[in-house]
VOGU-627560 format. One record per residue (C-alpha): residue in three letters; x, y, z. Coordinates in nm, 2 decimals. Layout:
N
<site><rest>ALA</rest><u>X</u><v>Y</v><w>Z</w></site>
...
REM end
This chain:
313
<site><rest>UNK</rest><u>10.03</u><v>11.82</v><w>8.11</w></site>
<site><rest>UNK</rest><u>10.31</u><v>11.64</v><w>8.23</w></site>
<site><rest>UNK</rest><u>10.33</u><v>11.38</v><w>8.56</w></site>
<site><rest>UNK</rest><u>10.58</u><v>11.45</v><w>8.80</w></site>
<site><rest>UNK</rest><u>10.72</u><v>11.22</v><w>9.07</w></site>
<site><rest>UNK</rest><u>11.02</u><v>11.11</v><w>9.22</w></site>
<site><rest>UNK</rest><u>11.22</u><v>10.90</v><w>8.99</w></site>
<site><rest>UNK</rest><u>11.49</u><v>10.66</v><w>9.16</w></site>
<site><rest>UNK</rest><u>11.78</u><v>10.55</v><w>8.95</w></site>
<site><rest>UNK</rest><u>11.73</u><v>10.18</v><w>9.02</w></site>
<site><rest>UNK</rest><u>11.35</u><v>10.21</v><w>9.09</w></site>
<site><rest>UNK</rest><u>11.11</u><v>10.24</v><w>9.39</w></site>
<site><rest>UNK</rest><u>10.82</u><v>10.05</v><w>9.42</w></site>
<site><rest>UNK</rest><u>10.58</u><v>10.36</v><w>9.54</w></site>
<site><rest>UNK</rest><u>10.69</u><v>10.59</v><w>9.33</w></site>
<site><rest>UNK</rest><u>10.72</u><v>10.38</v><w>9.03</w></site>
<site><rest>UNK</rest><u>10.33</u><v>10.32</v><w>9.07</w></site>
<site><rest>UNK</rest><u>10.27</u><v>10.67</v><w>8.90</w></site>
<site><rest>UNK</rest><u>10.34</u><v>10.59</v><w>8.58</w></site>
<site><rest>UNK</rest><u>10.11</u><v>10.27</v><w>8.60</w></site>
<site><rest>UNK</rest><u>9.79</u><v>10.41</v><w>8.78</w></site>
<site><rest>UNK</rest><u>9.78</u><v>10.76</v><w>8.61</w></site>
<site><rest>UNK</rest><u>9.87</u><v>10.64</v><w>8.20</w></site>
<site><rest>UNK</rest><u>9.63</u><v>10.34</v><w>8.26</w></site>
<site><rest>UNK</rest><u>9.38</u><v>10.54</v><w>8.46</w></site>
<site><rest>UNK</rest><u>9.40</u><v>10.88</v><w>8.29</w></site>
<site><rest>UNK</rest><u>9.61</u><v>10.88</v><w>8.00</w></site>
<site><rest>UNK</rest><u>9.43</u><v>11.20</v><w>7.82</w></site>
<site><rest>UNK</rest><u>9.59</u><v>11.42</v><w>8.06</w></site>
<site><rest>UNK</rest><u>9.94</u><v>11.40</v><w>7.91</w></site>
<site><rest>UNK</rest><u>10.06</u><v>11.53</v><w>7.67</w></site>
<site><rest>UNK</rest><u>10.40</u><v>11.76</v><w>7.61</w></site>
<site><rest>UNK</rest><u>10.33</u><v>12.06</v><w>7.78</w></site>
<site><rest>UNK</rest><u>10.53</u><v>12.10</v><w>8.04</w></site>
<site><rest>UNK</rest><u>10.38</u><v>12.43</v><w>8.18</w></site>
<site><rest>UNK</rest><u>10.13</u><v>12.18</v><w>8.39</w></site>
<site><rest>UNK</rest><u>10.20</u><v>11.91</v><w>8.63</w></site>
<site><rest>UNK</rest><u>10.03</u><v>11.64</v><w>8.78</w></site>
<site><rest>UNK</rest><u>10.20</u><v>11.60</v><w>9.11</w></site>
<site><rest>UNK</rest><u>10.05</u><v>11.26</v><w>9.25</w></site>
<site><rest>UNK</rest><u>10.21</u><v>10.96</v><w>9.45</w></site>
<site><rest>UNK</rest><u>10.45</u><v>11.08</v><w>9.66</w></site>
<site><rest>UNK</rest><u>10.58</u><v>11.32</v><w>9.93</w></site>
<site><rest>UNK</rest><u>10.66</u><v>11.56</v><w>9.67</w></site>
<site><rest>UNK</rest><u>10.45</u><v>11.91</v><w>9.84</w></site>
<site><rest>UNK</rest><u>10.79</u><v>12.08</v><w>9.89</w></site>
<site><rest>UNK</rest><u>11.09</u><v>12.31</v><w>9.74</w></site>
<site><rest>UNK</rest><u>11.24</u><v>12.06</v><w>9.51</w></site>
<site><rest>UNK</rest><u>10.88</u><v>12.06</v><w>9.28</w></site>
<site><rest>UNK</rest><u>10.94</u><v>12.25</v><w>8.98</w></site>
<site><rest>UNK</rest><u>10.84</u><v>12.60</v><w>9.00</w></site>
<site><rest>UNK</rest><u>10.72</u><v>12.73</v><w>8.66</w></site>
<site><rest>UNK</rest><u>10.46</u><v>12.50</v><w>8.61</w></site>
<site><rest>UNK</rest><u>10.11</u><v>12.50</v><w>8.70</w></site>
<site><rest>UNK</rest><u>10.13</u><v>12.21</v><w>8.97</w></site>
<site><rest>UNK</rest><u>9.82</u><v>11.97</v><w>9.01</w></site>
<site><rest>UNK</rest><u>9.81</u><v>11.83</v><w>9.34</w></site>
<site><rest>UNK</rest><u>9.62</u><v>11.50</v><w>9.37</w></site>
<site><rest>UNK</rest><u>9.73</u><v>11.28</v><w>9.66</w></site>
<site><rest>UNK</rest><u>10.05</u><v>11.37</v><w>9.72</w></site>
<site><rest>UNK</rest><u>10.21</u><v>11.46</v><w>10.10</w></site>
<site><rest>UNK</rest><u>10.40</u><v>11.70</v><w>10.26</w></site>
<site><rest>UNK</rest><u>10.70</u><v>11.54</v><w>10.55</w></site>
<site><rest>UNK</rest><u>11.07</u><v>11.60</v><w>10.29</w></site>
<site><rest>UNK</rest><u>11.21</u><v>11.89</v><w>10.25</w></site>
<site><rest>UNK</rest><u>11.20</u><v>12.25</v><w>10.29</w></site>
<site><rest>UNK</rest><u>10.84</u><v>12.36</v><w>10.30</w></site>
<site><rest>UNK</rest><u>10.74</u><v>12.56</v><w>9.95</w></site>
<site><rest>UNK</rest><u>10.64</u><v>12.87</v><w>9.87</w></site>
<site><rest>UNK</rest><u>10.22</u><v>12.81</v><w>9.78</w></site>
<site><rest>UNK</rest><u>10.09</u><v>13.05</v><w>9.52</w></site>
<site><rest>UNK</rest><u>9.88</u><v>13.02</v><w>9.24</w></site>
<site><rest>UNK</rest><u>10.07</u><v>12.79</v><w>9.06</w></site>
<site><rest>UNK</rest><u>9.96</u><v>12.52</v><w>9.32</w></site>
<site><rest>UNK</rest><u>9.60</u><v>12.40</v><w>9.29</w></site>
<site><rest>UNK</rest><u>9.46</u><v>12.17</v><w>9.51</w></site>
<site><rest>UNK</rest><u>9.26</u><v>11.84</v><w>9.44</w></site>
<site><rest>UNK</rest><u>9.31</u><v>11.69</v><w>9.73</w></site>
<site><rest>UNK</rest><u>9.59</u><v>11.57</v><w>9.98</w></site>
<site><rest>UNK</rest><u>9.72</u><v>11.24</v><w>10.09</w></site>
<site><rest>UNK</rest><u>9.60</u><v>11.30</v><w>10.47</w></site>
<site><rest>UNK</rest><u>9.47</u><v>11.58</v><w>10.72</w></site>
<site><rest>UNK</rest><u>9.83</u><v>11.62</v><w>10.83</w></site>
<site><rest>UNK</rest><u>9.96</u><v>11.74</v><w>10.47</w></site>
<site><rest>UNK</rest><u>9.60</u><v>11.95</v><w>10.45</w></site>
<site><rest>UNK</rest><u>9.69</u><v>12.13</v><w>10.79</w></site>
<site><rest>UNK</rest><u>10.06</u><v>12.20</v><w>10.73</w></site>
<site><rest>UNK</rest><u>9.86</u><v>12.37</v><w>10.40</w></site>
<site><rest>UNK</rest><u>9.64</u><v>12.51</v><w>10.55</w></site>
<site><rest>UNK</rest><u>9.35</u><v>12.41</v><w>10.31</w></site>
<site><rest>UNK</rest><u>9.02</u><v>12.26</v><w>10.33</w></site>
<site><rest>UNK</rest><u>8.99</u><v>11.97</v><w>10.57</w></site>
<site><rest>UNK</rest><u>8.79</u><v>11.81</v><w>10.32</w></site>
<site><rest>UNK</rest><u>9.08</u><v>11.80</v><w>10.09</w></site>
<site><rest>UNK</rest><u>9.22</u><v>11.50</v><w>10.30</w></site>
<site><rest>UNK</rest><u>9.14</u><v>11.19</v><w>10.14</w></site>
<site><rest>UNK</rest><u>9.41</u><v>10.87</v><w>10.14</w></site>
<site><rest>UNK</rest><u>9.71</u><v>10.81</v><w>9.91</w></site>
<site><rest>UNK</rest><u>9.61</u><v>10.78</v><w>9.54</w></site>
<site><rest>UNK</rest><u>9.83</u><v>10.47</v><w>9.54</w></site>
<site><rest>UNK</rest><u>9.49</u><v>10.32</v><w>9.68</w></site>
<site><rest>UNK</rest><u>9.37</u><v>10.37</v><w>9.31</w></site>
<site><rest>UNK</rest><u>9.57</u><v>10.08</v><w>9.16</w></site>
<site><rest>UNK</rest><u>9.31</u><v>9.83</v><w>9.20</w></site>
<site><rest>UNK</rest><u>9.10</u><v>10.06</v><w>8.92</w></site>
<site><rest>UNK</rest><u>9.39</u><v>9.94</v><w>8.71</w></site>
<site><rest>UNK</rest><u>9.44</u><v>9.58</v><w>8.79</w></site>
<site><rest>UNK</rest><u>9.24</u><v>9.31</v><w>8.56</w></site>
<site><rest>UNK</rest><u>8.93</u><v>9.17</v><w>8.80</w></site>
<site><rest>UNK</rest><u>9.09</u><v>8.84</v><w>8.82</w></site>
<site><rest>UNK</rest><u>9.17</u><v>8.60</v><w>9.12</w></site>
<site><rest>UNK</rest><u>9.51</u><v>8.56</v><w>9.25</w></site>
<site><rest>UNK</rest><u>9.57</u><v>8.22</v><w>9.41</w></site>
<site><rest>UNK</rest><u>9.66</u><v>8.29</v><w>9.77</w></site>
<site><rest>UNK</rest><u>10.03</u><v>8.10</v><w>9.87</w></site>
<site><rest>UNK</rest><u>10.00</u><v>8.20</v><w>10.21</w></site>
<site><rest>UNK</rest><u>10.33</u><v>8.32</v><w>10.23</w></site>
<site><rest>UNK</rest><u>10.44</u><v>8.66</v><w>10.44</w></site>
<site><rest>UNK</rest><u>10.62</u><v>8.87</v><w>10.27</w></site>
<site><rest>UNK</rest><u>10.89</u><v>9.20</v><w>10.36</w></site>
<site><rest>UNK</rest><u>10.99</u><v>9.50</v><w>10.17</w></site>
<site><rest>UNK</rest><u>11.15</u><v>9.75</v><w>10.36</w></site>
<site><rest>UNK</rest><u>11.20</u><v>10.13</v><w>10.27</w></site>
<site><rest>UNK</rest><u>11.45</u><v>10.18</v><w>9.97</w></site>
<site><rest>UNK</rest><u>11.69</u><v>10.33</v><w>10.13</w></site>
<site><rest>UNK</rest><u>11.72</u><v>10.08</v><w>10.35</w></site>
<site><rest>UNK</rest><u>11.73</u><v>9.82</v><w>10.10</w></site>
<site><rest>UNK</rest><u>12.05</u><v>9.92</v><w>10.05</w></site>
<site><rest>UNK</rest><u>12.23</u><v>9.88</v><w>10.41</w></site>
<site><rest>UNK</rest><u>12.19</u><v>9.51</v><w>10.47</w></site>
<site><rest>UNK</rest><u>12.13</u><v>9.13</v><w>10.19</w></site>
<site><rest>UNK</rest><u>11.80</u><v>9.17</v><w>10.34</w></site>
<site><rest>UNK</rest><u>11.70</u><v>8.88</v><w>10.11</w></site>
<site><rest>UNK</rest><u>11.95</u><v>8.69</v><w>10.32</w></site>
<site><rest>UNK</rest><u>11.78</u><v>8.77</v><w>10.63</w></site>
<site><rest>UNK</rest><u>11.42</u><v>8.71</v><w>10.56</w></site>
<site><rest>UNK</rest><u>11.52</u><v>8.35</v><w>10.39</w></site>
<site><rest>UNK</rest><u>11.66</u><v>8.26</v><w>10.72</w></site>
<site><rest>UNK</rest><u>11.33</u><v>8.39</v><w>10.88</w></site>
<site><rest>UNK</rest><u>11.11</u><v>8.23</v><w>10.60</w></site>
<site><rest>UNK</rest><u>10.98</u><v>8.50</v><w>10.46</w></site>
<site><rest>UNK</rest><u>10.94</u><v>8.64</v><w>10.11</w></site>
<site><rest>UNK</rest><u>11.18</u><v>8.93</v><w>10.06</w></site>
<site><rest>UNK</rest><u>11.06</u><v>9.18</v><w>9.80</w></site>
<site><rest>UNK</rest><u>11.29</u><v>9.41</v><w>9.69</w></site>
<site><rest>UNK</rest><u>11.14</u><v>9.80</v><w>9.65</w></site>
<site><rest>UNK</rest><u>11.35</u><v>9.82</v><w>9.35</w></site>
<site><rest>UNK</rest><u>11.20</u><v>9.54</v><w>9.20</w></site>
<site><rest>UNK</rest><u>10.94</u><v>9.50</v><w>8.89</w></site>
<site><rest>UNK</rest><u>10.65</u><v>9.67</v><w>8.94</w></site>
<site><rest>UNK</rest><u>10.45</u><v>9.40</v><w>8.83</w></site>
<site><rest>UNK</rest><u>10.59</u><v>9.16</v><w>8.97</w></site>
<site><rest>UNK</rest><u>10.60</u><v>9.34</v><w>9.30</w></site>
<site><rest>UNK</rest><u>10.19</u><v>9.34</v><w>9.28</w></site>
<site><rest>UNK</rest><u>10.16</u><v>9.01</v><w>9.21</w></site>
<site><rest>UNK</rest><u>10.37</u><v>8.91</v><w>9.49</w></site>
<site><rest>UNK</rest><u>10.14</u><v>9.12</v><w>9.72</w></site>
<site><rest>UNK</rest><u>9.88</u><v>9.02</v><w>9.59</w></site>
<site><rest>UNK</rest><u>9.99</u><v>8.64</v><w>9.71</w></site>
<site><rest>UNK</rest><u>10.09</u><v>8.74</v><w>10.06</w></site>
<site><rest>UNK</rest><u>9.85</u><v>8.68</v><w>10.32</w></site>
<site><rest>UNK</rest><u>10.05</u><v>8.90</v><w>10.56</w></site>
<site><rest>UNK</rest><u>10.30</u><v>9.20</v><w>10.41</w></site>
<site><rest>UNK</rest><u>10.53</u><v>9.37</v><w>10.67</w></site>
<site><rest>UNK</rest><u>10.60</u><v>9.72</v><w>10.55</w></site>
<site><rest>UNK</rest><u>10.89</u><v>9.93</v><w>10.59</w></site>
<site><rest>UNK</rest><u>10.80</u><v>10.07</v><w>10.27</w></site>
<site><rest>UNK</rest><u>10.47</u><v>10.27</v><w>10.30</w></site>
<site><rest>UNK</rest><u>10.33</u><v>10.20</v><w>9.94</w></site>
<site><rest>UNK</rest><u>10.38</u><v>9.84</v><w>10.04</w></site>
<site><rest>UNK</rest><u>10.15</u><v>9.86</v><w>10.32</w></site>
<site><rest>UNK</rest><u>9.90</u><v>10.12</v><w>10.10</w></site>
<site><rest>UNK</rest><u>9.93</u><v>9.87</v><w>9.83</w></site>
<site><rest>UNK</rest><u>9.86</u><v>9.56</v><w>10.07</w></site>
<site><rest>UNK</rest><u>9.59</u><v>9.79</v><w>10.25</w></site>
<site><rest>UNK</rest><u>9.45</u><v>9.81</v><w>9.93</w></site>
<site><rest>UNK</rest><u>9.46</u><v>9.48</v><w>9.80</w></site>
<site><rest>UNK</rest><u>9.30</u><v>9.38</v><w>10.11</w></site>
<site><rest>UNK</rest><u>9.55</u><v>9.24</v><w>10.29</w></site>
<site><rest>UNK</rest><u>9.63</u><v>9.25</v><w>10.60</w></site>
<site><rest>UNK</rest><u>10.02</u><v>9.45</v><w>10.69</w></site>
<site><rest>UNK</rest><u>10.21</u><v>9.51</v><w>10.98</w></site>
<site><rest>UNK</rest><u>10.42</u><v>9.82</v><w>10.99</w></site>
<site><rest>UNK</rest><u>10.76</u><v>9.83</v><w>11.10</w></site>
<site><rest>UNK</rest><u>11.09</u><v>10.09</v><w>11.13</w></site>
<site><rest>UNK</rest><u>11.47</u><v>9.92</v><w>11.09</w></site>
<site><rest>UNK</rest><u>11.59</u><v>10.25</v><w>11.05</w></site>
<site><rest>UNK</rest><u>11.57</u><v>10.61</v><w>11.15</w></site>
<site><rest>UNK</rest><u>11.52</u><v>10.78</v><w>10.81</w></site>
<site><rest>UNK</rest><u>11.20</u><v>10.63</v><w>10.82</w></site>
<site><rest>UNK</rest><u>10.92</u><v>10.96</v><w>10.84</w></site>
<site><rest>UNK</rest><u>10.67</u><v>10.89</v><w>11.13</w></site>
<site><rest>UNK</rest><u>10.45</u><v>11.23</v><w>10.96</w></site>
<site><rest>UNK</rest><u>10.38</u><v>11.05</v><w>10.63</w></site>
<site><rest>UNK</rest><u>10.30</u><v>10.75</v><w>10.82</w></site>
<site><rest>UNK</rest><u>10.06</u><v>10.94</v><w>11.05</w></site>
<site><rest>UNK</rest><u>9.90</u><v>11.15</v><w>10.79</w></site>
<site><rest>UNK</rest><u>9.83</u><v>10.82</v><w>10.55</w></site>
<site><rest>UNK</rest><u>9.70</u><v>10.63</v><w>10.87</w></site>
<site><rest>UNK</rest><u>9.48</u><v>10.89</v><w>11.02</w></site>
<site><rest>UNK</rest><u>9.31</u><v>10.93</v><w>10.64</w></site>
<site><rest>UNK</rest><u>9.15</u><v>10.60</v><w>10.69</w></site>
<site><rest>UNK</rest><u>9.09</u><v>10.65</v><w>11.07</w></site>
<site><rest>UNK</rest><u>9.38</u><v>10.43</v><w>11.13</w></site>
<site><rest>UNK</rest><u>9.67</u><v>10.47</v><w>11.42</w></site>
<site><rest>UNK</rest><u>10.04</u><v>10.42</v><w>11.33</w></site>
<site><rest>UNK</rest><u>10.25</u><v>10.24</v><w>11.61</w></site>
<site><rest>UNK</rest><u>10.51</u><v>10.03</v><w>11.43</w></site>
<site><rest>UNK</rest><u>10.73</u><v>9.76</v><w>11.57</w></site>
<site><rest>UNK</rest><u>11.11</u><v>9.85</v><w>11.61</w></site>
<site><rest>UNK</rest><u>11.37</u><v>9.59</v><w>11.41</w></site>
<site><rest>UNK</rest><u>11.73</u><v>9.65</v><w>11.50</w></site>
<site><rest>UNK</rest><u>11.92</u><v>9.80</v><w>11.23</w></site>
<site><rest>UNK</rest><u>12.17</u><v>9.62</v><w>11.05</w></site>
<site><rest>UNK</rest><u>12.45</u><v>9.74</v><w>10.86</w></site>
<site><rest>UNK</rest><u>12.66</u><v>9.52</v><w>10.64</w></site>
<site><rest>UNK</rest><u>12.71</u><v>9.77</v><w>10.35</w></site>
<site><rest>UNK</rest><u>13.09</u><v>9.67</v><w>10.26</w></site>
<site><rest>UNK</rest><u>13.01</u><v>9.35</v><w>10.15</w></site>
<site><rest>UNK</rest><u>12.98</u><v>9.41</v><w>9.77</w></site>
<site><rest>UNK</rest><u>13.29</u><v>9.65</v><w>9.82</w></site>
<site><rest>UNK</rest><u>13.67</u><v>9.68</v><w>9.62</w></site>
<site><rest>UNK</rest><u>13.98</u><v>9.67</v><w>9.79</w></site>
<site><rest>UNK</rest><u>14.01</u><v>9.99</v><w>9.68</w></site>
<site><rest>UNK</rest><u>13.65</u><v>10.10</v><w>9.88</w></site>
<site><rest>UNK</rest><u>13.73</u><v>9.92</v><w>10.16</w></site>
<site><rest>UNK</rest><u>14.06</u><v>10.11</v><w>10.22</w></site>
<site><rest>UNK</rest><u>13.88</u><v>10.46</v><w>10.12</w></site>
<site><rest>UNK</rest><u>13.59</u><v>10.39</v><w>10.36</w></site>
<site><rest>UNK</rest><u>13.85</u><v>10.30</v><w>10.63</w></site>
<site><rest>UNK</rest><u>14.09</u><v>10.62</v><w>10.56</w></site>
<site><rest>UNK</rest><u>13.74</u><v>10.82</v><w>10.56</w></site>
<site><rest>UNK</rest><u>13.65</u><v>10.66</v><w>10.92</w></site>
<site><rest>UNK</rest><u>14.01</u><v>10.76</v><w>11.07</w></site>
<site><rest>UNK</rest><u>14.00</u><v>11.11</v><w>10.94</w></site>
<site><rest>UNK</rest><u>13.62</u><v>11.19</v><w>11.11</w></site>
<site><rest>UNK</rest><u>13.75</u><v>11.04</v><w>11.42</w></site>
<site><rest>UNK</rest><u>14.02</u><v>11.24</v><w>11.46</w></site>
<site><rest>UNK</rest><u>13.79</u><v>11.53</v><w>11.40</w></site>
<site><rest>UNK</rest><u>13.90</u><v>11.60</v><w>11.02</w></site>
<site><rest>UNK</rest><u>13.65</u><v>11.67</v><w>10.87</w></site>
<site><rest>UNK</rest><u>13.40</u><v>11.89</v><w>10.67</w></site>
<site><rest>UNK</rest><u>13.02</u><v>11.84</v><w>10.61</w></site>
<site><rest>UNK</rest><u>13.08</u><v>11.90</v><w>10.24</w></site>
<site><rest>UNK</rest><u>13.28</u><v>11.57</v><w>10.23</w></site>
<site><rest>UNK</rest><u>13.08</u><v>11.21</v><w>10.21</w></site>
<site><rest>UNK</rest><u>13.10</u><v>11.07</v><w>10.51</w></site>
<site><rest>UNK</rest><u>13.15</u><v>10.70</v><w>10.49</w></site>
<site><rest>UNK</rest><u>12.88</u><v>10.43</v><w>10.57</w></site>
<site><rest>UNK</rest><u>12.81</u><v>10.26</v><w>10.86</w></site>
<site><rest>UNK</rest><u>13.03</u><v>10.01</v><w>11.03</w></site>
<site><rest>UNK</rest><u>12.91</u><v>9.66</v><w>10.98</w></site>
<site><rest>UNK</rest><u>12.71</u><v>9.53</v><w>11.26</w></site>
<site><rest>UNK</rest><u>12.60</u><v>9.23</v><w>11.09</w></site>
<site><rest>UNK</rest><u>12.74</u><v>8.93</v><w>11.32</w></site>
<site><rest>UNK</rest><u>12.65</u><v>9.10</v><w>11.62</w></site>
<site><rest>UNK</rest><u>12.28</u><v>9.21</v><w>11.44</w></site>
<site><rest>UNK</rest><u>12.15</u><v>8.95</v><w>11.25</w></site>
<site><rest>UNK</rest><u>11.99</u><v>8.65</v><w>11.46</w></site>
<site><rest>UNK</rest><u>11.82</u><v>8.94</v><w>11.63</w></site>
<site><rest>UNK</rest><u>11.71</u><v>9.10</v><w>11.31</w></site>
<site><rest>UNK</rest><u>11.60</u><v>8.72</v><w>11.20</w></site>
<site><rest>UNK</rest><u>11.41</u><v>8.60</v><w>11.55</w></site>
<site><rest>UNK</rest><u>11.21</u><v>8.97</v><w>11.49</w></site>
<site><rest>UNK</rest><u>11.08</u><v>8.89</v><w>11.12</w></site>
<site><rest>UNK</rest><u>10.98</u><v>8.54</v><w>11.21</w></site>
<site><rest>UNK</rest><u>10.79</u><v>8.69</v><w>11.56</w></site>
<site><rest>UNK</rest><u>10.63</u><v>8.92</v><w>11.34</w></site>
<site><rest>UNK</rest><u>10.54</u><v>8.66</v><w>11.10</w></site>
<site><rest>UNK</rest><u>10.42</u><v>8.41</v><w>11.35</w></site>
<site><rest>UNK</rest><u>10.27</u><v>8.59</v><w>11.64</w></site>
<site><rest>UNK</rest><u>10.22</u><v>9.00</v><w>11.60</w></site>
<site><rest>UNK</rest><u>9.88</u><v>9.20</v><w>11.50</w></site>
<site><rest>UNK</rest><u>9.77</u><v>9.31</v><w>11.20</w></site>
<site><rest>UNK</rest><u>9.65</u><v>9.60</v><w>10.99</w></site>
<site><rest>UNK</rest><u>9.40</u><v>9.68</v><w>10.79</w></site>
<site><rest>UNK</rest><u>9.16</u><v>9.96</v><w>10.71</w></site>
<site><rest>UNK</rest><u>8.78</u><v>9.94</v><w>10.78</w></site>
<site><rest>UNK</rest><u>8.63</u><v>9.79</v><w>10.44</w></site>
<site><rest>UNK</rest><u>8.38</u><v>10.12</v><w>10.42</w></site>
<site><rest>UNK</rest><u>8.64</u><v>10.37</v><w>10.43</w></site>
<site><rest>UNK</rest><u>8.85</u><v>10.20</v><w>10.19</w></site>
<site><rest>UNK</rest><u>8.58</u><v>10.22</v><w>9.93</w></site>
<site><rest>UNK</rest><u>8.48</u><v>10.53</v><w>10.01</w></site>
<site><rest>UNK</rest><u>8.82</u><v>10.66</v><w>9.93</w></site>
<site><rest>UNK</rest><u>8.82</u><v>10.55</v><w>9.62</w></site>
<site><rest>UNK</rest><u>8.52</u><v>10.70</v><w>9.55</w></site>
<site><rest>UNK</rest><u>8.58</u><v>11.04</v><w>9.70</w></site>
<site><rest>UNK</rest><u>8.94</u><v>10.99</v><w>9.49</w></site>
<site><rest>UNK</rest><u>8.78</u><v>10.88</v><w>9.10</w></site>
<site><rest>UNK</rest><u>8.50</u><v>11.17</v><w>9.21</w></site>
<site><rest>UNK</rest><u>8.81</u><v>11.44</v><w>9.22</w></site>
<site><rest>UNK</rest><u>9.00</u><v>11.26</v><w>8.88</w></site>
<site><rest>UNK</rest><u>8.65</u><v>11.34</v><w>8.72</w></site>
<site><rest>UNK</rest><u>8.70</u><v>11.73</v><w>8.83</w></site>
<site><rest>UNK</rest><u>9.07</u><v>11.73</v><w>8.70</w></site>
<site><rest>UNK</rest><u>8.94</u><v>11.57</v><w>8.35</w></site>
<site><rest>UNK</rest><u>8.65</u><v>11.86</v><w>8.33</w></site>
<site><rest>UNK</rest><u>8.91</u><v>12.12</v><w>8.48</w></site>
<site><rest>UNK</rest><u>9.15</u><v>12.03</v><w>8.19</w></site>
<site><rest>UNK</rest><u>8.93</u><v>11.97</v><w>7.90</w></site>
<site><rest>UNK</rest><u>8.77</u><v>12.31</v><w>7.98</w></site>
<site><rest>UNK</rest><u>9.08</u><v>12.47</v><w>7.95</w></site>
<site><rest>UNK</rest><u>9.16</u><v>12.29</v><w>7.65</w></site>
<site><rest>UNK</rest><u>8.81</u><v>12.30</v><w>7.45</w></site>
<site><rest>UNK</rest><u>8.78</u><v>11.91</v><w>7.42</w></site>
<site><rest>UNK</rest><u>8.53</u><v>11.71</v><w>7.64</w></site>
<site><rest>UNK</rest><u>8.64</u><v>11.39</v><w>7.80</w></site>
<site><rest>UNK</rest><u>8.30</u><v>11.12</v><w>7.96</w></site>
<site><rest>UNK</rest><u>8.33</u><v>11.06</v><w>8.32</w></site>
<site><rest>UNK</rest><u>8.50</u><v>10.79</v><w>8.51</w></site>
<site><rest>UNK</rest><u>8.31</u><v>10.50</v><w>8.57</w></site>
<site><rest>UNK</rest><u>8.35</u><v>10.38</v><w>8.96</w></site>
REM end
């Protein structure tokens, strides 16, 4: 068996946390056969997974995409919410919380000392429309970048006593850390139904606060850019144009954006609520979750003649 997940080209936080949770966690599932997948962390229930193999859902969510074509090459464990399990049409029960949730069955038992500092990390994408590091050290607040180290992303969570999440896995991660996250949208790319579906699988609502956006993407631009973005710009406004072409980025709104974007991330900081999921349900996810990895390691090592001892919770 093989994992499968998104793979960004200069890294994302949330789906980066595959490789960490399922090799430390489960590492006797893999191997290289390719004609099975484990399809984990991620909204990755749609046309763009592989269709040969036999795909092992555990987790994952549905929200990008097309919707795919569900045969028998799909088998279930279970879902990263009851919004993915009705799109499917499976088994309520199936619903359980994003296996990100898992990584503290990974992590070393150890204390982190607490800094006290709030900390931002908005959605990759975004990451790349705006120096949001600039911004949140004029808000004083700890910028972490989605693309970022993994471990040193954790352990900068781990710090925070408040996160605010753009990025979902930060506020899964934080969530399941135990600390307390705020939820936010700077952008319109951001999915509300992967939001929802995570949320309501810990009997939690999703109302995020609205940052403006910002745009100040030309700043680490050529000449040469600069006078291509601008030609590009003319062109659609004069209504040349094809939707096969790239369209350019958006203008820069920065000096009319930024004390706003600024005076929002240090309200947050200083005076808005808080999330975080009731401390029974958390564990109980876990639990329901390392229950369903035993089923996958029996399913497998069935199939395969060997024998592998259960997970200890």
């Amino acid at each position: 068996m093989k994992l499968f997940y998104y793979k960004d080209p200069i890294g994302n936080f949330g789906d980066d946390l595959n490789s960490l949770i399922w090799y430390n966690l489960a590492p006797e599932l893999f191997d290289n056969d390719d004609s099975e997948v484990l399809v984990g962390i991620g909204t990755l229930i749609n046309s763009r997974a592989p269709v040969m193999p036999t795909k092992y859902v555990f987790g994952s969510g549905v929200g990008y995409h097309q919707f795919p074509k569900i045969d028998d090459k799909w088998q279930f464990y279970c879902v990263r919410g009851p919004l993915s399990a009705q799109r499917l049409g499976i088994d309520p029960s199936l619903a359980i919380t994003d296996p990100a949730v898992l990584l503290t069955q990974v992590l070393p038992n150890r204390p982190v000392r607490p800094t006290g500092m709030v900390s931002f990390m908005p959605h990759h994408a975004s990451s790349r429309f705006a120096d949001w590091k600039a911004l949140c050290e004029k808000a004083g607040i700890n910028y972490i970048d989605p693309a970022y180290d993994i471990n040193e992303t954790i352990f900068q969570l781990r710090q925070s006593r408040l996160v605010i999440a753009e990025a979902m896995h930060a506020a899964i991660v934080a969530d399941a850390l135990r600390v307390p996250w705020i939820p936010v949208t700077c952008y319109d790319h951001i999915l509300d139904f992967k939001w929802n579906d995570w949320c309501q699988s810990l009997n939690m609502s999703y109302s995020p606060h609205t940052i403006a956006s910002i745009y100040d993407m030309e700043r680490n631009f050529t000449a040469t850019e600069k006078i291509k973005t601008s030609v590009k710009r003319g062109l659609r406004k004069r209504g040349i144009w094809t939707e096969n072409w790239t369209p350019p980025v958006p203008e820069t709104n920065r000096f009319e954006m930024e004390d706003k974007v600024v005076a929002a991330l240090s309200n947050l900081a200083q005076q808005a609520s808080s999330c975080l999921s009731d401390e029974g349900k958390h564990f109980e996810s876990i639990e329901r979750l390392m229950e369903k990895l035993d089923v996958v390691r029996r399913d497998v090592a069935r199939r395969s003649g060997g024998v592998y001892p259960r997970i200890a919770v």
